[in-house]
N, C-alpha and C positions, 0 to 999 in steps of 0.2 A: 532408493527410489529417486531417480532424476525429476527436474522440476517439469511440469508439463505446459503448454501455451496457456491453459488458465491460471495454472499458478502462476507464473510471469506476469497476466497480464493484472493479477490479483495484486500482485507486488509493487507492478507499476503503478498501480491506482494509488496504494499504501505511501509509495515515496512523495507522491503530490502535496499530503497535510502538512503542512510547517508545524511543526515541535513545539515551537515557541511561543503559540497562541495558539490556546484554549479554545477562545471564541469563533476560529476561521474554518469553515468546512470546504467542502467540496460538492459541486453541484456536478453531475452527470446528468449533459442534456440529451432531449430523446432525439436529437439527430448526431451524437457521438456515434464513432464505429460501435457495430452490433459486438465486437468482444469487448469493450472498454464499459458497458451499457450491462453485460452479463455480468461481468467484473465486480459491478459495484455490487451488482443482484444475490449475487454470490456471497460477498463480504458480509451482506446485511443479513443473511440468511445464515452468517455463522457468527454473528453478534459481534461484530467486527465494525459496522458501521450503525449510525442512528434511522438511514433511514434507506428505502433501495434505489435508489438514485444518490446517495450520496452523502451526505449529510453531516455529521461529525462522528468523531471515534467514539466510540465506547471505550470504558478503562483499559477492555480488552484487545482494543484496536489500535489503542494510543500503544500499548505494551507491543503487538505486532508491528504496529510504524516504526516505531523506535528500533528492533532488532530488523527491519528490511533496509531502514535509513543507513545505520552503523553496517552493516553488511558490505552495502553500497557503496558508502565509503572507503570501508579496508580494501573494497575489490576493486576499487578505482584511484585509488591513491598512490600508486607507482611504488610502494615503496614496503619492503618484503619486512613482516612482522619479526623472524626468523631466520636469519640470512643462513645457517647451515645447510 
């Protein structure tokens, strides 16, 4: 199954939380684009975030940041995991 624009944009929201603190969320305001606004709506509605505007991860959000973070990275890192 290919990713679809909401998953992308689900993903994009996911890469925004820094890793590295606990404490920092993300607010989606209500004059964000209407898919970055669904986004979060979306996330919140699959226990992925705290709250539907935005909020912090849940363990199970932190777990999906962290595999779209690393994702991200391999697919933009120039540099072939596997060179054969």
């Amino acid at each position: 199954m290919p990713y679809t624009s909401d998953l992308v944009d689900e993903l994009n929201t996911l890469i925004r939380f820094d890793l590295a603190c606990n404490q920092q969320g993300v607010k989606v305001h209500r004059t964000a684009d209407a898919a970055v606004i669904a986004a979060a709506e979306r996330l919140h509605n699959k226990g992925l975030l705290s709250q539907v505007d935005g909020g912090y991860l849940t363990s199970l959000g932190r777990n999906a940041a962290e595999h779209a973070q690393a994702a991200l990275a391999l697919l933009t890192s120039g540099t072939a995991l596997n060179p054969n």
